[in-house]
C-alpha positions as CSV (number, residue, x, y, z in Angstrom):
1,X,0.0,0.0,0.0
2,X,1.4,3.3,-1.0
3,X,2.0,6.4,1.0
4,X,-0.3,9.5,0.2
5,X,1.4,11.1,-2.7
6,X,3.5,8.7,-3.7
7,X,3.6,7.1,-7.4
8,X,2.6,3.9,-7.9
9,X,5.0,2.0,-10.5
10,X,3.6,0.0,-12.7
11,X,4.4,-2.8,-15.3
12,X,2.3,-3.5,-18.6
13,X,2.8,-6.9,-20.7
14,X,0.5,-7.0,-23.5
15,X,1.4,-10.4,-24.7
16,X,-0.2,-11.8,-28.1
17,X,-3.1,-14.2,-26.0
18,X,-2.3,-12.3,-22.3
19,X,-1.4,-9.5,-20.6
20,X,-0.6,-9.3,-17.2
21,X,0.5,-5.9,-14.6
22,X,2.9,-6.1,-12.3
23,X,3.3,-3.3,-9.3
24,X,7.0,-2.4,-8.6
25,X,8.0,-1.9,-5.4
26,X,9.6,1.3,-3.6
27,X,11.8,0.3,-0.6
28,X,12.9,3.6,0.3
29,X,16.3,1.6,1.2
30,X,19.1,4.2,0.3
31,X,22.0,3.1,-1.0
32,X,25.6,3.9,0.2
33,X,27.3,4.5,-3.1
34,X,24.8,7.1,-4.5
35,X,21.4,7.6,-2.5
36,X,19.6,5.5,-4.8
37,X,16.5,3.9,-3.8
38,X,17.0,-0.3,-4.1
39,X,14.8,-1.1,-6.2
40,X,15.4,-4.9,-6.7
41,X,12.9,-6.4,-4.6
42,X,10.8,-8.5,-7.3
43,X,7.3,-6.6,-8.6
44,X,4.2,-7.6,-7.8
45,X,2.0,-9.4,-10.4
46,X,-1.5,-8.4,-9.5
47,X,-4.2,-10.9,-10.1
48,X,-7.8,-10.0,-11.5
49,X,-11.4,-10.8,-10.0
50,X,-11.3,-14.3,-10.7
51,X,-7.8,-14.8,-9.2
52,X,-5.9,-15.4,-12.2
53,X,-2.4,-13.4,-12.4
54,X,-3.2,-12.6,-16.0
55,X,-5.7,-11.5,-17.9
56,X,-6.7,-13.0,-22.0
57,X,-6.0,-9.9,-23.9
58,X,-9.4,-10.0,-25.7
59,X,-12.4,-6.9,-25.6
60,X,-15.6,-7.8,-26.5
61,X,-19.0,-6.0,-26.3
62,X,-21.9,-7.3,-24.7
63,X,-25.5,-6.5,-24.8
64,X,-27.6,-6.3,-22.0
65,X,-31.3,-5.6,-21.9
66,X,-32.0,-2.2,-20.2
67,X,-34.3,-1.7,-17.6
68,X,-36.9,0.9,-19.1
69,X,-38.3,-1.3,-22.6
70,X,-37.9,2.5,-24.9
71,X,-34.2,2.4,-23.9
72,X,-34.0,-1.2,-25.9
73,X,-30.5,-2.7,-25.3
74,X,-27.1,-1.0,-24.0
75,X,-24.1,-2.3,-25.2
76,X,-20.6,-2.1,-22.4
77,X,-17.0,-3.7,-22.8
78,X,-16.2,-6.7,-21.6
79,X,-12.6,-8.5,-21.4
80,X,-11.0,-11.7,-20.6
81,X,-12.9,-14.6,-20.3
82,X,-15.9,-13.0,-20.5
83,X,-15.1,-11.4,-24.0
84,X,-14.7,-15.0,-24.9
85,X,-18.0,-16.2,-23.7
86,X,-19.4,-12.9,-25.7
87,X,-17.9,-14.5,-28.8
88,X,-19.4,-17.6,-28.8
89,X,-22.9,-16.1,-27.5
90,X,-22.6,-14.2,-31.1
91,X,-21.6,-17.0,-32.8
92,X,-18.3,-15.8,-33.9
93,X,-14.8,-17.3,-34.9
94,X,-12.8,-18.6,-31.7
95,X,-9.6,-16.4,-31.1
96,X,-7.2,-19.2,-32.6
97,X,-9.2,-18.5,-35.8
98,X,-9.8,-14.5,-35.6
99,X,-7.6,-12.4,-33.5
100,X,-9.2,-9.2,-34.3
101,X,-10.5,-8.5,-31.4
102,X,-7.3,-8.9,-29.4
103,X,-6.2,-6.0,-27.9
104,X,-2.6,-5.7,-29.9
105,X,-4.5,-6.4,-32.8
106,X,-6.9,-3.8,-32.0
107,X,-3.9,-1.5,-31.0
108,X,-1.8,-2.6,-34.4
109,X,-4.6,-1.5,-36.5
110,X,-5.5,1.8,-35.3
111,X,-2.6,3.0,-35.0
112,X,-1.4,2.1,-38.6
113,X,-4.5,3.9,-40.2
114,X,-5.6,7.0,-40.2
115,X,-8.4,8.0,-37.5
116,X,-11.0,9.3,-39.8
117,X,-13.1,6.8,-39.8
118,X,-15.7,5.1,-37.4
119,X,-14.3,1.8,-37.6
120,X,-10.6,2.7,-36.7
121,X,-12.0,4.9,-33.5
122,X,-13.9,2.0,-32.1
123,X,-10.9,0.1,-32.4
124,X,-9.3,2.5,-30.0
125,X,-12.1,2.7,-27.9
126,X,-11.6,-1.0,-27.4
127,X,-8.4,-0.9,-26.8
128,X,-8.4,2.2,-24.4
129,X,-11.3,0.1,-22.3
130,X,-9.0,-3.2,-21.9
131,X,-6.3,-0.4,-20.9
132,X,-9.0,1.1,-18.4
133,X,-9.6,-2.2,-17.1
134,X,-6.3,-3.2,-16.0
135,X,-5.7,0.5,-14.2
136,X,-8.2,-0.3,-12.1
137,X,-7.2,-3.5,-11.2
138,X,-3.6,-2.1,-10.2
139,X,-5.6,0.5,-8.2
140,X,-7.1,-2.0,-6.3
141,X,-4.7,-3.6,-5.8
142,X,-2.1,-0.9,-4.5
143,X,-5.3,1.0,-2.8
144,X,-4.5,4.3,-4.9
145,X,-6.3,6.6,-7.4
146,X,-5.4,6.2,-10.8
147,X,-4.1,9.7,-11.4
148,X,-1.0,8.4,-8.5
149,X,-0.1,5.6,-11.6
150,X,3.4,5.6,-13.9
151,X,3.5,3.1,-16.4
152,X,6.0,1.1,-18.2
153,X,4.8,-0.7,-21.2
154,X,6.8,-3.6,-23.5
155,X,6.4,-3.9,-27.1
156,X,7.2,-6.7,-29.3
157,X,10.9,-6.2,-30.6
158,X,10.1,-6.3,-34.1
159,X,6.9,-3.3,-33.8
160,X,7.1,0.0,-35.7
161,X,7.7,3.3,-33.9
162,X,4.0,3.6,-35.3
163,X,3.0,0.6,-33.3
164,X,5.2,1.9,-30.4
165,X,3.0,4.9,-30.4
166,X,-0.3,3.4,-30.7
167,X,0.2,1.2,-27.5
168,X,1.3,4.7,-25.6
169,X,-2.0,6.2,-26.6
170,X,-3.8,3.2,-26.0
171,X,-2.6,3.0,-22.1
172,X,-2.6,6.9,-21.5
173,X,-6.4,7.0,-22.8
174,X,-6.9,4.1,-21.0
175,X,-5.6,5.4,-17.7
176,X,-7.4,8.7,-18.4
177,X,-11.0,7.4,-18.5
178,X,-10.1,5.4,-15.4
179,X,-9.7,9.1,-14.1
180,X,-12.5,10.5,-15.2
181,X,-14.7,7.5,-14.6
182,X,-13.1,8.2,-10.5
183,X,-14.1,11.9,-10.7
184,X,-17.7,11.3,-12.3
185,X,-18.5,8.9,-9.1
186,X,-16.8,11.5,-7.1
187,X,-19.3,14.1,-8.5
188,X,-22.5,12.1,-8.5
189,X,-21.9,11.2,-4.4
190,X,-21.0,14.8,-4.2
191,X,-17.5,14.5,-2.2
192,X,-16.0,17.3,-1.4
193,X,-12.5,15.7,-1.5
194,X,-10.6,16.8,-3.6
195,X,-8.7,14.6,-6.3
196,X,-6.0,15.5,-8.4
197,X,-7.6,14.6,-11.6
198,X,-5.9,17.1,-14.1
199,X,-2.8,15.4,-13.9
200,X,-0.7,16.9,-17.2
201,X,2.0,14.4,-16.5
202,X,2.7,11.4,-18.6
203,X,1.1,8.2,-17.7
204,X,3.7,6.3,-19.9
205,X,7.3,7.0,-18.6
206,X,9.1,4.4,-20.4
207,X,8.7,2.2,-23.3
208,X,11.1,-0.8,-23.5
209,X,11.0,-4.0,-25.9
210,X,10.0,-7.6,-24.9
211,X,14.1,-8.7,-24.6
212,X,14.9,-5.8,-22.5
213,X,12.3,-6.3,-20.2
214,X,13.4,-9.9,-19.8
215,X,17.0,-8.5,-18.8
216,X,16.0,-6.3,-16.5
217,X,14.2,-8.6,-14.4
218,X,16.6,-11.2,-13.9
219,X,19.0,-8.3,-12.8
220,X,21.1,-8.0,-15.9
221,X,21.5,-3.7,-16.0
222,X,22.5,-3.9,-12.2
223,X,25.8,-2.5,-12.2
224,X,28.3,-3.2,-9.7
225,X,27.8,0.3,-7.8
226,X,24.6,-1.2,-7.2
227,X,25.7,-4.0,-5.3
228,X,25.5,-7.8,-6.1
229,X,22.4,-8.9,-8.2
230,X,20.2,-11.1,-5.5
231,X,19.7,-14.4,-7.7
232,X,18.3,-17.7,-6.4
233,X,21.1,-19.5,-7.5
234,X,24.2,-18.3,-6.1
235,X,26.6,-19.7,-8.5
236,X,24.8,-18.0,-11.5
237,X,25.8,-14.6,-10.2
238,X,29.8,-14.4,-11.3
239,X,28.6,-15.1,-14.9
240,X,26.0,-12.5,-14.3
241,X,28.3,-10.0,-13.2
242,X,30.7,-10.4,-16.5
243,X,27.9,-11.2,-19.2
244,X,28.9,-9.3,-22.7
245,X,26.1,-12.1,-25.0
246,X,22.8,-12.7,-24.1
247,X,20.0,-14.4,-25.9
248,X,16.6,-14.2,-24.7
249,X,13.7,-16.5,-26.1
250,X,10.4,-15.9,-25.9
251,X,7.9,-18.3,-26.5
252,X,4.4,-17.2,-26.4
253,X,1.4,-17.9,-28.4
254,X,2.7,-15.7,-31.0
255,X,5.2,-18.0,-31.6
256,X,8.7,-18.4,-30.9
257,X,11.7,-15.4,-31.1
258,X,15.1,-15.4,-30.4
259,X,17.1,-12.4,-29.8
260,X,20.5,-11.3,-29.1
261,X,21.5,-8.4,-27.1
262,X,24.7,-7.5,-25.9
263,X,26.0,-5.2,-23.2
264,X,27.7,-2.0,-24.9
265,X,31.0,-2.2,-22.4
266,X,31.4,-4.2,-19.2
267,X,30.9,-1.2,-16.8
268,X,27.4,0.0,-18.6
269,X,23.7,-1.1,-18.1
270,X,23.3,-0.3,-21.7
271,X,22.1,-3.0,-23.8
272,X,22.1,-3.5,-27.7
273,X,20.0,-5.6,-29.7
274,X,22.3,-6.9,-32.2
275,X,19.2,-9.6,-34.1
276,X,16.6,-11.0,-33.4
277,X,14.4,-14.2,-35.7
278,X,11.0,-15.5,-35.2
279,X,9.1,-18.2,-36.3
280,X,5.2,-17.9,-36.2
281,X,4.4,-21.5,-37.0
282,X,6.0,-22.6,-33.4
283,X,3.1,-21.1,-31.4
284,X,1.1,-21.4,-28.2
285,X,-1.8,-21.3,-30.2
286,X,-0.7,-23.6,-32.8
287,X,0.4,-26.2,-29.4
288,X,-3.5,-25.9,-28.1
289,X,-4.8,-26.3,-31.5
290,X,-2.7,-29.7,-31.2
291,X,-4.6,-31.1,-28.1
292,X,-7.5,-29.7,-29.8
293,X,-7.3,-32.0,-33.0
294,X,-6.8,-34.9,-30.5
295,X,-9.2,-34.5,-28.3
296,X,-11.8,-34.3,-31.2
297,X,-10.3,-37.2,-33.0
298,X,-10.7,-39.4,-29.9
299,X,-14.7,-38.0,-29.3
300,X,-15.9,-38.5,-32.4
301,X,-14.4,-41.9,-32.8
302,X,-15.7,-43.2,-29.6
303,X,-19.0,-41.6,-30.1
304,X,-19.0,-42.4,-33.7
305,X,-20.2,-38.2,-34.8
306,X,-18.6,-35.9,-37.0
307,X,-18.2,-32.3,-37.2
308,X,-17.4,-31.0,-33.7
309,X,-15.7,-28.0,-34.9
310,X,-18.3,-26.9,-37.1
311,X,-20.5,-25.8,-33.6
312,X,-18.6,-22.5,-32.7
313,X,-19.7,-22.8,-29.3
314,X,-18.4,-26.5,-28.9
315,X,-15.1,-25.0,-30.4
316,X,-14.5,-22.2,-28.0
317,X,-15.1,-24.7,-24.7
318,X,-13.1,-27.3,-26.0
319,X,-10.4,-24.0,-26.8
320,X,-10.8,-23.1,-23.1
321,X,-10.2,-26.5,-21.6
322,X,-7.2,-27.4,-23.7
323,X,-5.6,-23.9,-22.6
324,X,-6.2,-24.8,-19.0
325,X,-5.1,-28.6,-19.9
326,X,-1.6,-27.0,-21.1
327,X,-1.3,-24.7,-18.0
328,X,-2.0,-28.0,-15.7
329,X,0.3,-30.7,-18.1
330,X,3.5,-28.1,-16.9
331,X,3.3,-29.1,-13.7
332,X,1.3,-32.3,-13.4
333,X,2.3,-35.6,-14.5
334,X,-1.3,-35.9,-16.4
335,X,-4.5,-34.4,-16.7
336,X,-8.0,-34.7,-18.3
337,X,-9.9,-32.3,-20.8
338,X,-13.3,-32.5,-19.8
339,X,-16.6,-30.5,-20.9
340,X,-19.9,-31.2,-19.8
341,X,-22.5,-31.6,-23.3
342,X,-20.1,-30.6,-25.5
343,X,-21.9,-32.2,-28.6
344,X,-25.3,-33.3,-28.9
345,X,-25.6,-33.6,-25.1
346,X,-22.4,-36.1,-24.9
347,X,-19.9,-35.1,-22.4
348,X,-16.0,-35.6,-23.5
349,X,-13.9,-36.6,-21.3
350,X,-9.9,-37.2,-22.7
351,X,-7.1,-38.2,-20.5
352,X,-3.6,-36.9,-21.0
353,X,-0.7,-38.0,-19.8
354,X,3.0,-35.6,-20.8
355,X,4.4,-37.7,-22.7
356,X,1.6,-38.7,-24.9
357,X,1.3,-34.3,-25.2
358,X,4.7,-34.3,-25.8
359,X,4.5,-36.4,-28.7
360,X,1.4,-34.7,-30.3
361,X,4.1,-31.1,-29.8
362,X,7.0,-32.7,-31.1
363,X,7.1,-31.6,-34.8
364,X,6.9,-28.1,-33.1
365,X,9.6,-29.1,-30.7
366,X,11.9,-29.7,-33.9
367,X,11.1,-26.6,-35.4
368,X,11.9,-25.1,-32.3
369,X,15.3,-26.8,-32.2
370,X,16.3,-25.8,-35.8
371,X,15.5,-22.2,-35.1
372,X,17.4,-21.9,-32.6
373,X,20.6,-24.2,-33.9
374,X,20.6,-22.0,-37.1
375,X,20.3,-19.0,-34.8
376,X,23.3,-19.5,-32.7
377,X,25.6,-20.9,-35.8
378,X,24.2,-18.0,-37.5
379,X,26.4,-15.6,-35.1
380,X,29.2,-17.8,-34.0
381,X,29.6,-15.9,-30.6
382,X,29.0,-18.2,-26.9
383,X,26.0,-16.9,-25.1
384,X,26.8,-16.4,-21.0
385,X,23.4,-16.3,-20.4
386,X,20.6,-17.8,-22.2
387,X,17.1,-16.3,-20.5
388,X,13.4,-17.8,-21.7
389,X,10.2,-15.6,-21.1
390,X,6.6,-16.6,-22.7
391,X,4.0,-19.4,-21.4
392,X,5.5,-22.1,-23.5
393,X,8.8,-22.0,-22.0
394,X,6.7,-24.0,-18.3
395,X,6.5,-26.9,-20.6
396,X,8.8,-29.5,-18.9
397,X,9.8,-30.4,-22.6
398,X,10.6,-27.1,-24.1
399,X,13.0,-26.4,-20.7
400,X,14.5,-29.6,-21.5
401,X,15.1,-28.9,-25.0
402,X,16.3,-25.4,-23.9
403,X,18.1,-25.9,-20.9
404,X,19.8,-29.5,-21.2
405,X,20.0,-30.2,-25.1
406,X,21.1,-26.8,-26.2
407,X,22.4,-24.7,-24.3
408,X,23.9,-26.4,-20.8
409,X,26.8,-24.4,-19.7
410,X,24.8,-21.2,-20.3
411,X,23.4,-19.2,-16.9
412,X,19.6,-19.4,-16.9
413,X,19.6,-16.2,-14.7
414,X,17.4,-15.6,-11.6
415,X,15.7,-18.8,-11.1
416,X,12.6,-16.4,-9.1
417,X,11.6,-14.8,-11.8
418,X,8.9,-17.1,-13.5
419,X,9.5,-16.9,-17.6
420,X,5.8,-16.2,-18.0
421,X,5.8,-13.3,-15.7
422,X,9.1,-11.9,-16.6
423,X,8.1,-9.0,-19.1
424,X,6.0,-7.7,-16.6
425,X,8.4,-8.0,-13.9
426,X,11.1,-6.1,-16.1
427,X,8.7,-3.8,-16.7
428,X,7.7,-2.9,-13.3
429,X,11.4,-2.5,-12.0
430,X,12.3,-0.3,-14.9
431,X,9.2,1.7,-13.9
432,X,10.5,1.8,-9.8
433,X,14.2,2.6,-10.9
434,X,12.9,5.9,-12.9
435,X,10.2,6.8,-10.6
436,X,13.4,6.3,-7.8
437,X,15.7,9.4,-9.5
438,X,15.4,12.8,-8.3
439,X,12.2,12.6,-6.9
440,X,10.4,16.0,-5.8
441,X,6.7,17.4,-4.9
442,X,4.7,19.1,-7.2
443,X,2.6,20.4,-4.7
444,X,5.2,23.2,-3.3
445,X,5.4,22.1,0.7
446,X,2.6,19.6,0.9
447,X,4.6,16.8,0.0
448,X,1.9,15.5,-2.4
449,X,2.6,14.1,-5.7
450,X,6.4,12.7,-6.0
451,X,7.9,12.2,-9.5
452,X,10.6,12.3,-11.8
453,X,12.0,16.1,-11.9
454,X,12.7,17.9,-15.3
455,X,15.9,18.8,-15.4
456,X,18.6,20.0,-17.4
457,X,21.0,18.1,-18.8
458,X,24.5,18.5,-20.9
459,X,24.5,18.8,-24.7
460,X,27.1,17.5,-26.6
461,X,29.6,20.4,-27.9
462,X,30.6,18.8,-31.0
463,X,30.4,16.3,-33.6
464,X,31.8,13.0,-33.4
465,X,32.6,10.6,-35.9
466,X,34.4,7.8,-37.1
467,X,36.6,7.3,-40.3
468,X,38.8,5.0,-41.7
469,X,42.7,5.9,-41.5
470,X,45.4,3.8,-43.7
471,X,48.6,3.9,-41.2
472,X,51.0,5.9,-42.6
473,X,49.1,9.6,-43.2
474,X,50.2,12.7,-42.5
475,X,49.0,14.6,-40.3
476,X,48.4,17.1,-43.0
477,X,46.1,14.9,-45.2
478,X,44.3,13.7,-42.3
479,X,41.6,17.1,-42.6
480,X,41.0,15.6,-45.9
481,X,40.4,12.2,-44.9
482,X,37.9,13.5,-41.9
483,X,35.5,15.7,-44.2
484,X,35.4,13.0,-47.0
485,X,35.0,9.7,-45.3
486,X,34.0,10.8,-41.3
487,X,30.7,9.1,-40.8
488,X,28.8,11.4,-37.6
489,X,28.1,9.0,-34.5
490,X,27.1,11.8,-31.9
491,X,26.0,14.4,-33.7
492,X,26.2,18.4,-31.6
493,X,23.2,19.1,-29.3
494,X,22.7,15.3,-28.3
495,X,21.9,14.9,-24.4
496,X,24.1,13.5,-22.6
497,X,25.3,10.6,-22.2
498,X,25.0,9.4,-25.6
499,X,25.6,6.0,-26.5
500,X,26.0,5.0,-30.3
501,X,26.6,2.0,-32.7
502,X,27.2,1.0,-36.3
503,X,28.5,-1.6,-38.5
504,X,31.3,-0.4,-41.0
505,X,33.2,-1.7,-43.5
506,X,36.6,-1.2,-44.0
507,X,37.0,-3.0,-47.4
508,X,40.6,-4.5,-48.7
509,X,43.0,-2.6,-46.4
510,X,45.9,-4.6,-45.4
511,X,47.1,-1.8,-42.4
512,X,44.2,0.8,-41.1
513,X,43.1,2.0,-38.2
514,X,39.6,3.2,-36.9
515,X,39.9,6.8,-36.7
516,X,37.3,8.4,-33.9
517,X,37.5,12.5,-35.3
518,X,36.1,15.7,-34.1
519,X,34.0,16.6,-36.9
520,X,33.3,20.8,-37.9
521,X,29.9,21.4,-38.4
522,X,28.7,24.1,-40.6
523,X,29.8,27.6,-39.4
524,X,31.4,26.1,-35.9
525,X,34.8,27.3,-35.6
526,X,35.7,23.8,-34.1
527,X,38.2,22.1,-36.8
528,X,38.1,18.9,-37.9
529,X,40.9,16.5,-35.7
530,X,41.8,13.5,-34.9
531,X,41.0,11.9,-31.4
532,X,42.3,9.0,-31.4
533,X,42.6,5.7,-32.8
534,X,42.1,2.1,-32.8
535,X,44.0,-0.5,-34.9
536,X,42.3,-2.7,-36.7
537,X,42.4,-6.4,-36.7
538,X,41.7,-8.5,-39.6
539,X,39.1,-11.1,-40.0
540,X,37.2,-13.1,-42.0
541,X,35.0,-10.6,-42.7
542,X,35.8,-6.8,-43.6
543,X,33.1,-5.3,-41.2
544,X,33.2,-4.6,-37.7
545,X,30.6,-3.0,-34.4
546,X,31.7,0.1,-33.4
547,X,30.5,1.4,-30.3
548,X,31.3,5.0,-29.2
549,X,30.4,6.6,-26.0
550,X,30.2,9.8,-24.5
551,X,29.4,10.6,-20.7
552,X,28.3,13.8,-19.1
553,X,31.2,13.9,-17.7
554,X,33.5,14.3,-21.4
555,X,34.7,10.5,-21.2
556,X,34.6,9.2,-24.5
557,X,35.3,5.7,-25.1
558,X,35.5,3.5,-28.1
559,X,34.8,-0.4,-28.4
560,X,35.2,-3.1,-31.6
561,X,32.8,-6.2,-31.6
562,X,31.8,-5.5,-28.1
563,X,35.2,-6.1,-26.6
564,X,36.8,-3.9,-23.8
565,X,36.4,-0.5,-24.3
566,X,39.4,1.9,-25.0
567,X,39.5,5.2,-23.1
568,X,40.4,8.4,-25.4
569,X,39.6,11.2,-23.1
């Protein structure tokens, strides 16, 4: 429960079939080193009315009958499980089959299309509601209004800036009508308490990918000045400490995606994605609709009918109790799918045992496997820690073919942090560690209202850049070299600290060096000169990475292919 006035951090998952809110948490334990508040408790994942700790991403509208008969019906949102039930009531496609109404569908859409029409606005209504929704369920759960909320949302590593800006609009309206849906109740019971509704302050403080978010939960952006990362298994922590490769897969019921990121130089929190690959056909949804083909196959042999499938509502039950079959076959030896009439009045009843389910989800398992072999051979680099996120990933088979085939000298990371939760956890604690810096009151001496101040920060003077230099140049034909071939990395008037990196080629040189250059700029009186440089050492392939970076503090350093980083000044 949070103090009066304090922020309430919050993490938003949106999967593909779920999404799920976590509530980070505030210690107010300062640190020695720098005063920062710890924020490396785990978050909170906050579970909705009917006790699940997430929520099916699906909006639906149902129509009640009103009271007066002239009013007709009136039409509200409804989500979850109950959006599901609205489907079949209607007589629609299940979700496996149609996935427009899923809330990043609904988000995807409007925000890639212009909002002029009536469709693509009710599309954003939708997804607003869903948004509404789950505020209020953090608010209930942290006892706090919804204007007190700050908000960290992941999006899939592959989404468009377009995308990226359609799901902050989505939560901020969201959040909004929470507000406003407060203050109209507040008006109709005529309270004179006051409520600090006309909040101009973002909701959304921080947008981070899928990956990321799995990083930061397991602790990997903790750097050593913020003490030891607390892991459940102690012996994973020294190759947390020097990690420089990471690969993170995430295995919803979108399907399965790998991704490498790497750690820009072994004293920074930064983290670069360096690729990522994905392969839609190895889906949760595509592992349900497995069980579902057998589960039909085995009730209309014994019962000797045909067409199951064909009844939409029979197909949405027998949907729901394979999903909960899944969910119960990662923990339990074996289960049974049962639904009461499903057919004609005939009950099915299927027992499952794991490894007749993992036999059904093997050629899945392969595909799996071959994704990930061609995805590692691909790159050629060892991974130090190998991290899996998505609802897939509690299969007992697909840790196994993670965990002990491919990858068994790799760290699996904190061993608390459970994979389907762990976007929402990363979330969250990115949301607690911004809310933590430079807090201040808004209200001037009531102490009401504590958030992140706006503050200035340092611009970069100049221009950096990088160029190619053949050893052996004069110093006088280096301006020449700099203003032909420089390529700009921090350009003048960045914030600092800036971190930066490309790929360049360096074609059939036998001796060069990577020149890092102070690059004029129009009318700037600033010259163009050389900083400093870094020999270059010759692969197989004439490309490198080159990472430069630049501190508040003027300490620019330069790294190649993410090793150690070389101090210039």
């Amino acid at each position: 429960m949070s103090t009066p006035g304090e922020l309430i951090p919050i993490g938003i998952d949106l999967g593909s079939l779920h999404a799920r809110v976590a509530i980070g948490n505030l210690t107010h334990h300062k640190l020695p080193s720098q005063g920062l508040v710890d924020t490396r408790p785990l978050p909170n994942v906050i579970s909705n009315a009917q006790g699940s700790r997430f929520t099916l991403a699906l909006v639906g509208i149902d129509k009640c009958n009103a009271d007066d008969d002239a009013a007709g019906t009136e039409e509200r949102h409804v989500f979850g499980e109950a959006a599901r039930r609205a489907l079949a009531r209607d007589k629609k496609p299940t979700i496996s089959k149609d996935p427009s109404s899923m809330v990043r569908e609904l988000v995807k859409s409007s925000s890639s299309i212009e909002p002029n029409g009536t469709d693509v606005d009710d599309k954003s209504k939708n997804a607003a509601a869903f948004f509404q929704h789950l505020s209020e369920l953090a608010c209930d759960a942290s006892s706090s209004h919804p204007s007190k909320l700050r908000a960290v949302v992941s999006v899939p590593v592959a989404s468009t800036p377009e995308e990226q800006a359609g799901m902050v609009q989505s939560v901020e309206r969201g959040i909004n009508e929470a507000m406003a849906a407060r203050k109209s109740e507040i008006d109709s019971g005529k309270s004179k308490k006051k409520k600090n509704v006309a909040d101009e302050d973002d909701v959304v403080i921080g947008v981070i990918s899928d990956p990321a978010a799995v990083c930061i939960a397991h602790g990997l952006t903790e750097t050593q000045n913020l003490g030891a990362v607390d892991l459940a298994d102690p012996l994973n922590s020294d190759k947390l400490s020097s990690w420089k490769n990471v690969l993170v897969i995430d295995w919803g019921a979108s399907g399965l995606t790998a991704t490498n990121i790497r750690r820009t130089s072994p004293s920074s929190s930064l983290l670069s994605i360096v690729r990522h690959a994905t392969d839609a056909s190895c889906s949760g949804l595509a592992i349900v609709d497995s069980l579902v083909s057998h589960c039909v196959s085995m009730f209309e042999r014994k019962n000797r009918v045909s067409g199951v499938l064909e009844s939409v509502k029979a197909h949405h039950r027998l949907e729901m109790a394979c999903e909960s079959a899944v969910r119960t076959l990662s923990r339990a030896p074996t289960t049974t799918v049962t639904c009461d009439g499903l057919y004609e009045g005939i009950d099915l009843s299927v027992p499952i045992s794991r490894p007749r389910f993992d036999m059904m989800v093997n050629g899945i398992l392969r595909k799996a496997e071959t994704l990930l072999q061609s995805f590692v051979s691909g790159e050629g680099d060892d991974f130090d820690v190998v991290l899996v996120a998505g609802n897939v990933c509690e299969m007992p088979a697909a840790t196994a073919l993670i965990r002990t085939k491919l990858f068994p000298n790799a760290s699996a990371g904190r061993g608390d942090v459970p994979p389907d939760e762990a976007v929402a956890i990363g979330c969250a604690r990115h949301a607690a560690a911004i809310l933590s810096c430079d807090t201040h009151s808004r209200s001037s001496g009531s102490g009401e209202g504590l958030g992140p101040t706006a503050r200035e920060v340092p611009l970069c003077p100049l221009t950096v850049g990088i160029c190619i230099i053949e050893n052996g140049k004069e110093n006088g034909e280096l301006e020449g070299v700099i203003s032909k071939c420089a390529v700009p990395m921090i350009e003048v008037g960045e914030p600092l600290p800036a971190n930066v990196t490309t790929t360049i080629n360096f074609g059939d040189l036998s001796s060069s060096s990577i020149g890092v250059v102070q690059m004029s700029q129009g009318d700037s009186a600033l010259k163009n000169k050389l900083i400093g440089k870094v020999d270059v050492k010759h692969a197989d392939s004439n490309s490198m990475e080159v990472t430069v970076e630049l501190t508040a503090e003027g300490s620019l350093t330069v790294s190649v292919n993410g090793g150690e980083s070389c101090k210039l000044c």
